[in-house]
C-alpha positions as a Python dict, from the first residue, in 0.01 Angstrom:
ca = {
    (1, 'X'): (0, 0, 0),
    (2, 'X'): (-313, -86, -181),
    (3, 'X'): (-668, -126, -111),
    (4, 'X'): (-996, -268, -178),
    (5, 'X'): (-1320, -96, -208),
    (6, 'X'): (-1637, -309, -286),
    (7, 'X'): (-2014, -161, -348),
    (8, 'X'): (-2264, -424, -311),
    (9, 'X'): (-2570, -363, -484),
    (10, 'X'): (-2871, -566, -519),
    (11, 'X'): (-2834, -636, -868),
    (12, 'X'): (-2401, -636, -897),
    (13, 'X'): (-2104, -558, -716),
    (14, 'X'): (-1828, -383, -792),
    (15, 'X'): (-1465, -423, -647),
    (16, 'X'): (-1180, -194, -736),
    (17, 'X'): (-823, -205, -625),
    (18, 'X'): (-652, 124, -590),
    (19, 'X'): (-317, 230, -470),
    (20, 'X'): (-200, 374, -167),
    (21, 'X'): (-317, 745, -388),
    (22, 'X'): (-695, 646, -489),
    (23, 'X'): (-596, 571, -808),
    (24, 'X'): (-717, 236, -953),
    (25, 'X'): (-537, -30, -1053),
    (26, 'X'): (-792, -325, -1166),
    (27, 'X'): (-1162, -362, -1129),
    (28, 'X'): (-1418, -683, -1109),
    (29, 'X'): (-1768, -709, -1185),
    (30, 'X'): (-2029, -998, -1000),
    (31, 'X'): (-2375, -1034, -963),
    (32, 'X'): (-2615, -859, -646),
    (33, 'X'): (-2519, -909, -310),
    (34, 'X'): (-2743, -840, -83),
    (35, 'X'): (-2855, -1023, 243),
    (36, 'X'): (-3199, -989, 234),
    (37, 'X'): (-3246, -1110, -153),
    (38, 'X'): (-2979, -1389, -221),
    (39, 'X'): (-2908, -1476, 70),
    (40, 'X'): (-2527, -1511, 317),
    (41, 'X'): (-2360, -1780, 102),
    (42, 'X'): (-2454, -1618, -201),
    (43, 'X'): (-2329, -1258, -92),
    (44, 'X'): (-2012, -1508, 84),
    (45, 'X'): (-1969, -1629, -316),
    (46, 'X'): (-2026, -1327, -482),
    (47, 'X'): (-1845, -1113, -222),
    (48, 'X'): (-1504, -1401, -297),
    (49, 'X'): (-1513, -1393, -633),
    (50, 'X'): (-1480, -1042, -714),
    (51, 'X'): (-1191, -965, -449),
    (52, 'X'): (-982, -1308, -628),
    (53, 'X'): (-1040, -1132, -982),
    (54, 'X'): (-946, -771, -867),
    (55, 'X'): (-641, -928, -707),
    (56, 'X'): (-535, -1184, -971),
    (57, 'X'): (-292, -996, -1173),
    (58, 'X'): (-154, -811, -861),
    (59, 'X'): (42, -1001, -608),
    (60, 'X'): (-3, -743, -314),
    (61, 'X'): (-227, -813, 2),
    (62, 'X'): (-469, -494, 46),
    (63, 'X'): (-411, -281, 376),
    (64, 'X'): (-750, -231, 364),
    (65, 'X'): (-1089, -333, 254),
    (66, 'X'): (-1428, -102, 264),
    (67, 'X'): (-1769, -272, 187),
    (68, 'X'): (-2020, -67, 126),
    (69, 'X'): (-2353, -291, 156),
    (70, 'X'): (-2738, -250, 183),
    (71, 'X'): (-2895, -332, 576),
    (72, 'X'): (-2534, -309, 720),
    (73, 'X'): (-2692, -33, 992),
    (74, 'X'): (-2859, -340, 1159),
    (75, 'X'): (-2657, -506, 1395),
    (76, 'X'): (-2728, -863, 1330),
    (77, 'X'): (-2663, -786, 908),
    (78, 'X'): (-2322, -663, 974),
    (79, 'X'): (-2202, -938, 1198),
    (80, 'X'): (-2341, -1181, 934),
    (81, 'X'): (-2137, -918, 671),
    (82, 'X'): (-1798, -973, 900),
    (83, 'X'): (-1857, -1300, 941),
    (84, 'X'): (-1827, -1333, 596),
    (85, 'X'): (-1535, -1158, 563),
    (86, 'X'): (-1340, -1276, 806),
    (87, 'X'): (-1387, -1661, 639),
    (88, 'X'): (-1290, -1537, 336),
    (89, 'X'): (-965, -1482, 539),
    (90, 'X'): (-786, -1210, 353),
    (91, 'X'): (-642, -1061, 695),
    (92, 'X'): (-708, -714, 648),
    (93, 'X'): (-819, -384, 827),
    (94, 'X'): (-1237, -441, 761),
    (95, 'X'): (-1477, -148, 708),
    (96, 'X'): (-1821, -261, 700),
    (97, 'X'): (-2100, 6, 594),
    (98, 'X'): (-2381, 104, 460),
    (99, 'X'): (-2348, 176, 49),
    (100, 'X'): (-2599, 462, 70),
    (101, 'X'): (-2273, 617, 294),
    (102, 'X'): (-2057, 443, 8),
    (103, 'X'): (-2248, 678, -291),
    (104, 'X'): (-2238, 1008, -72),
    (105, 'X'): (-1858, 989, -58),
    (106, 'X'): (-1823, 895, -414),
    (107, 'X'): (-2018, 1228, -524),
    (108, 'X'): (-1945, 1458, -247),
    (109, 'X'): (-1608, 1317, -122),
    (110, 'X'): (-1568, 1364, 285),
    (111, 'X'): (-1765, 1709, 277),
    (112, 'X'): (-2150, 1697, 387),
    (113, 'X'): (-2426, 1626, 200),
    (114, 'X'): (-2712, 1388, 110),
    (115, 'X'): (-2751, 1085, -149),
    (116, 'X'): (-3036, 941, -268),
    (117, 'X'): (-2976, 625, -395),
    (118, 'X'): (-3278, 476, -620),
    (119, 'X'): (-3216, 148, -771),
    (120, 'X'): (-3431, -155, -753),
    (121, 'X'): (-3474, -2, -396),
    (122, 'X'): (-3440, 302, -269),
    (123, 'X'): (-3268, 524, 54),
    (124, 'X'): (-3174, 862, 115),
    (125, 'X'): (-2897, 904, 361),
    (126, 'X'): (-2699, 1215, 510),
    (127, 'X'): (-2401, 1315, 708),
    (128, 'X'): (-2303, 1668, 859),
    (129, 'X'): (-1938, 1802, 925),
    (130, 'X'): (-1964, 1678, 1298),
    (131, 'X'): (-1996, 1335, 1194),
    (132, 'X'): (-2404, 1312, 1220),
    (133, 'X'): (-2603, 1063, 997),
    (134, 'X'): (-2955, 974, 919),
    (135, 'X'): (-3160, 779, 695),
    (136, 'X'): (-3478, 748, 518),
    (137, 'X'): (-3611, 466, 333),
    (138, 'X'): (-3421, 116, 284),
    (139, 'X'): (-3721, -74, 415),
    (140, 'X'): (-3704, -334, 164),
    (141, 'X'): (-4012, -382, -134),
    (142, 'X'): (-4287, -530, 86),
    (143, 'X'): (-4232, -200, 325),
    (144, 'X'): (-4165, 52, 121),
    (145, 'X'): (-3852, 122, -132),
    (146, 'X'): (-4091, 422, -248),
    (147, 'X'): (-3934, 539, -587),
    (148, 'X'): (-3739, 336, -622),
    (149, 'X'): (-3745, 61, -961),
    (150, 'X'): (-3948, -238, -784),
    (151, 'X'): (-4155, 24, -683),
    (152, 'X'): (-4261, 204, -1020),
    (153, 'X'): (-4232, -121, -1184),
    (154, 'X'): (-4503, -259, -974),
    (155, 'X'): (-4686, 81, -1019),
    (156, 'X'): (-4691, 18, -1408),
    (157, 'X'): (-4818, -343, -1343),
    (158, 'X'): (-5094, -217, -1125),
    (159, 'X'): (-5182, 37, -1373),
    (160, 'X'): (-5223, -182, -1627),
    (161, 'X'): (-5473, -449, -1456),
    (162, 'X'): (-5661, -136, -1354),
    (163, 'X'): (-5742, -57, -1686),
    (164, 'X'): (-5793, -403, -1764),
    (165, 'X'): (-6070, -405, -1510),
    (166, 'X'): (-6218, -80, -1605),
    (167, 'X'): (-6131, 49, -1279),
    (168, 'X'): (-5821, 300, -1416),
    (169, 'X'): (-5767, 476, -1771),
    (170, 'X'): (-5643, 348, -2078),
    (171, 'X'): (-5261, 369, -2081),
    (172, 'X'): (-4960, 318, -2342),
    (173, 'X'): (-4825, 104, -2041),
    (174, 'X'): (-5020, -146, -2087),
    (175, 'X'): (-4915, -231, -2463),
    (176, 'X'): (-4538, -145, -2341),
    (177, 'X'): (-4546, -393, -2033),
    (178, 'X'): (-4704, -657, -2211),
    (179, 'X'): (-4447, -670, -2486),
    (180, 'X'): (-4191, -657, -2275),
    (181, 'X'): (-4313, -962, -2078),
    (182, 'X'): (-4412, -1172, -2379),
    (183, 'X'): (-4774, -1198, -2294),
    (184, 'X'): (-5090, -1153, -2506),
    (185, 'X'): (-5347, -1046, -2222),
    (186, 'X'): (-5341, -827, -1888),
    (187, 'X'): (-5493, -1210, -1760),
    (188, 'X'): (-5176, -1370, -1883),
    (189, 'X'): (-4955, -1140, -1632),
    (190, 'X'): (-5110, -1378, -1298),
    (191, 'X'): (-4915, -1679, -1421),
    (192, 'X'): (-4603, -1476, -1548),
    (193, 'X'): (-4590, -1265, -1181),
    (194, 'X'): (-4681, -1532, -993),
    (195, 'X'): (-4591, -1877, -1110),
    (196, 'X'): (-4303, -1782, -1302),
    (197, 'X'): (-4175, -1605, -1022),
    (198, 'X'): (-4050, -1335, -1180),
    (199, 'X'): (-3716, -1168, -1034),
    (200, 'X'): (-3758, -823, -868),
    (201, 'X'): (-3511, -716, -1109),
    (202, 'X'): (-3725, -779, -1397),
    (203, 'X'): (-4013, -549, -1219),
    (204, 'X'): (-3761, -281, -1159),
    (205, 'X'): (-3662, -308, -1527),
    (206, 'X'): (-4021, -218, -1625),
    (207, 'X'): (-3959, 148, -1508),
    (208, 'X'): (-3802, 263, -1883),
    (209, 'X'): (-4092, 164, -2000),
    (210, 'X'): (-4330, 395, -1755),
    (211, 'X'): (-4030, 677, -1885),
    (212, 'X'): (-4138, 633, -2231),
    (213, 'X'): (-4485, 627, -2199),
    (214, 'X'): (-4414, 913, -2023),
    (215, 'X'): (-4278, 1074, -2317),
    (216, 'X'): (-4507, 1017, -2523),
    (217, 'X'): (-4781, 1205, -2338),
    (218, 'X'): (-4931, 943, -2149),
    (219, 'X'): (-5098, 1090, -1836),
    (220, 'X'): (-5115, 780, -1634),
    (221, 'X'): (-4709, 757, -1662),
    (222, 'X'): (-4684, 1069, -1561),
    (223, 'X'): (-4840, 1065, -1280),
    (224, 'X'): (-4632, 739, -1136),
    (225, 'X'): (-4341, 912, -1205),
    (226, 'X'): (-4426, 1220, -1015),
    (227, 'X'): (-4558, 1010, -725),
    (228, 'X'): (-4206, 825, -745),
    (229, 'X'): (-4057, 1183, -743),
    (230, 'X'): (-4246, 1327, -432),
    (231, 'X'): (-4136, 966, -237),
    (232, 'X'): (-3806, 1027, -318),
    (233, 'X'): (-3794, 1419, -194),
    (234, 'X'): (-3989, 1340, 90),
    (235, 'X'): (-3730, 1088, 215),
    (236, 'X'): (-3425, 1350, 150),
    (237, 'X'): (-3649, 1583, 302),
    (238, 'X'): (-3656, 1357, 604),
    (239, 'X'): (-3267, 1337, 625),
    (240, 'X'): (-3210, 1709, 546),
    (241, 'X'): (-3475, 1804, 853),
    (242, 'X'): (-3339, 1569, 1129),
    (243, 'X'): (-2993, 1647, 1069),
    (244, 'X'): (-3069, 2045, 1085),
    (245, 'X'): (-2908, 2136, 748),
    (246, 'X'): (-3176, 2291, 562),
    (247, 'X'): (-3055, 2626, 548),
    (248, 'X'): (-2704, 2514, 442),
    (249, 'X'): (-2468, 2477, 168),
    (250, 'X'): (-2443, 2132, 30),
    (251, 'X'): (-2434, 1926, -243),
    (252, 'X'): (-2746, 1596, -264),
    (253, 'X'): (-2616, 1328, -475),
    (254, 'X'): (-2820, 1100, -648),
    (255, 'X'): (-2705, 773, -743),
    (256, 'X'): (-2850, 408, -851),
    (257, 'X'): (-2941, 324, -1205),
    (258, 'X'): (-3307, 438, -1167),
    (259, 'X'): (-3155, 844, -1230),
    (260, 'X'): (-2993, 677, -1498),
    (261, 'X'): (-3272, 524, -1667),
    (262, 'X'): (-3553, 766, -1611),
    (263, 'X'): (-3453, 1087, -1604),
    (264, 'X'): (-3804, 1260, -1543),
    (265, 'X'): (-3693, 1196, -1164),
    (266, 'X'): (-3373, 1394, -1208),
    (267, 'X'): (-3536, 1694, -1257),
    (268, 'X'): (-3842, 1645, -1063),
    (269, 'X'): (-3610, 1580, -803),
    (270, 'X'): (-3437, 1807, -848),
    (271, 'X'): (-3728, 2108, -828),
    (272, 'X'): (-3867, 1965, -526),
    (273, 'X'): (-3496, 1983, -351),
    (274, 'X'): (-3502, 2355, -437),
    (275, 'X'): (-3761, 2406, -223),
    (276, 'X'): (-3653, 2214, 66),
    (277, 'X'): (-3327, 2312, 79),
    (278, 'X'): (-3265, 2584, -116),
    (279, 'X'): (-2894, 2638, -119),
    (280, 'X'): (-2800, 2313, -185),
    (281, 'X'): (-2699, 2206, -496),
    (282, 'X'): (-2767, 1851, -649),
    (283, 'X'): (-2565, 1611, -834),
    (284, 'X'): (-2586, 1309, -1031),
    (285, 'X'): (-2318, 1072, -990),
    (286, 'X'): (-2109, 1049, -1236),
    (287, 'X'): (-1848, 786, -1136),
    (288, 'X'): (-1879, 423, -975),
    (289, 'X'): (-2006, 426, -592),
    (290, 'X'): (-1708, 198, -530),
    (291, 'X'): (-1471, 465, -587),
    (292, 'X'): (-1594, 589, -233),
    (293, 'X'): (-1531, 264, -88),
    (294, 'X'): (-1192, 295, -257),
    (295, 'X'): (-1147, 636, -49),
    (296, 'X'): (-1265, 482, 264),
    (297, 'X'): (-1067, 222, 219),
    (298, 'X'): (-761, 425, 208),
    (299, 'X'): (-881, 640, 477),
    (300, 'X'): (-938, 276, 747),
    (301, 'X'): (-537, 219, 618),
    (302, 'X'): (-434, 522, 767),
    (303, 'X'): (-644, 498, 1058),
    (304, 'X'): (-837, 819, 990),
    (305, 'X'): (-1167, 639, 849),
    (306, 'X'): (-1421, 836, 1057),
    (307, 'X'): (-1775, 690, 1009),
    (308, 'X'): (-2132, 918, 1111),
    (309, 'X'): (-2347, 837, 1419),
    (310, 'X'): (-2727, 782, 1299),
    (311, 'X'): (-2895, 1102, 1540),
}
C-alpha cells in the first residue's frame, strides 16, 4: 500500500509518497496552490503535476491521497478542491482539508494541540482529544492575515512612505526596502506597487528585511514585529479559549516560513503563549507539513482518518 500526502501552500506544494509505514519513498516540488490567488485551473495544474512526478518512478496506484489546502473549511472551496481531484482521475480514497490541520499533525502527530501557521498569510488552528477544532485568522490579505509575511511586508512599506512624508520616524527600512526593490525614491515605490503589480510574494519577502533592521536597533522594526507578534498570540489565544484548553498540557506548533525567516516572532511568540497557556509547550516545526498529510493519508487507507468538528 502506498499513499499520497500533498500540502498546498500559497507559494509551493509539496507531494510525498510514503509506504503503507509513513516512510517516504519520493517527493515533488510545484509552485502555490491556492484558490483564492491562482486560481482552480492553476491549483488543477499545479495540483497534476506534482502527483505525476511523485509517482513517476513508482508504478503503484496510492490507496490514499490527503490534501491539505488553504479555504478548504468553506464548503463551496472544497467542492471546487474535489472537483479537481476527481478530474485528475487517480481513483483513490480523497481527504480534503485544511493545511493549518495538515501542520498540527506534522508537529504534534494525532495528540492535541495548536499550530500557527504564518506564511505569506497567516491562521492559527486547534484540535482537542474529543475531536473539537477551531480557527483564527485565514481571512485572506485585504481582511486580515495579521502577522503573517504580506502583512509585515506591507507594514515595512507603510513605514517607509510615512517617513517619507514626515508623518513617521526615520527608519533603516526605508534604505533596506528600497534596495531590495531597485528603486531610487520612496515616490518611485507607486509605480513599482502599483503598475508593476507586484506579487504578494514579493511583499511577504520584504519581512527579512524588517528582521534585520530589527537587529540592528531600529525602533520602528521593532515595533512591527512585536505588533506582528501580539496578532499572532491573540489568534492562538482565540483557538486555545474556545476550545477550553487553557489550563492543559499541550504542545503549539508553529509552522510557515515566516518562523523561519524572522525569528524575533519565535520567541515573542513564544513569551506571550506562556502566559496564555501556561503549561503548554511550543514547537517549531521541524519537518515538511506534508509529512502530516502523509499520516493522514495512511490513516483515510485504513479507514481510521478521524477529522475535528469546528465548535
Amino acid at each position: 500500500m502506498h499513499v499520497l500526502g500533498i500540502d498546498a501552500g500559497g507559494t509551493k506544494t509539496v507531494c510525498l509518497l510514503a509506504d503503507r509505514h509513513g516512510t517516504i519513498v519520493a517527493e515533488a516540488r510545484g509552485g502555490g496552490a491556492n484558490l483564492q490567488a491562482a486560481g482552480e485551473l492553476e491549483v488543477e495544474k499545479v495540483l497534476h503535476g506534482v502527483m505525476q512526478e511523485a509517482l513517476a518512478t513508482h508504478r503503484v496506484r496510492p490507496a490514499a491521497i490527503c490534501l491539505g489546502i488553504a479555504g478548504v473549511d468553506r464548503p463551496s472551496d472544497s467542492e471546487t478542491v474535489r472537483a479537481i481531484m476527481r478530474r485528475i482521475g487517480l481513483e483513490s480514497t480523497v481527504l480534503v482539508v485544511n493545511d493549518a490541520l495538515v501542520a498540527l499533525e506534522a508537529g504534534a502527530g494525532s495528540a492535541p494541540g495548536v499550530v500557527i501557521v504564518a506564511g505569506t498569510g497567516s491562521i492559527a488552528y486547534g484540535r482537542t482529544a474529543d475531536g473539537r477544532a477551531a480557527r483564527a485568522g485565514g481571512w485572506g490579505y485585504l481582511l486580515g492575515d495579521e502577522g503573517g509575511g504580506f502583512w509585515i511586508g506591507r507594514s515595512a512599506l507603510a513605514a517607509v512612505v510615512r517617513q517619507s512624508d514626515g508623518r513617521g520616524p526615520e527608519t533603516e527600512l526605508t534604505e533596506l526596502v528600497l534596495r531590495r526593490l531597485n528603486v531610487a525614491t520612496p515616490m518611485e515605490l507607486i509605480q513599482e506597487i502599483y503598475y508593476r503589480d507586484v506579487h504578494r510574494h514579493a511583499i511577504a519577502s520584504l519581512a527579512a528585511l524588517v528582521q534585520t533592521a530589527a537587529d540592528a536597533g531600529d525602533a520602528v522594526a521593532g515595533q512591527i514585529l512585536a505588533r506582528a507578534g501580539t496578532e499572532l498570540a491573540s489568534a492562538a489565544a482565540s483557538v486555545i479559549a474556545r476550545l477550553e484548553m487553557r489550563g492543559d498540557t499541550f504542545p503549539t506548533v508553529l509552522a510557515g516560513g515566516i518562523f523561519r525567516g524572522v525569528p524575533f516572532l519565535v520567541r515573542d511568540v513564544s513569551t506571550r503563549l506562556s502566559e496564555i497557556a501556561p503549561r503548554s509547550t511550543v514547537e517549531p516545526l521541524q519537518v515538511e507539513p506534508a509529512v502530516g498529510a502523509v499520516r493522514l493519508a495512511v490513516a483515510a487507507a485504513r479507514g481510521t482518518a478521524r477529522v475535528p468538528t469546528y465548535v
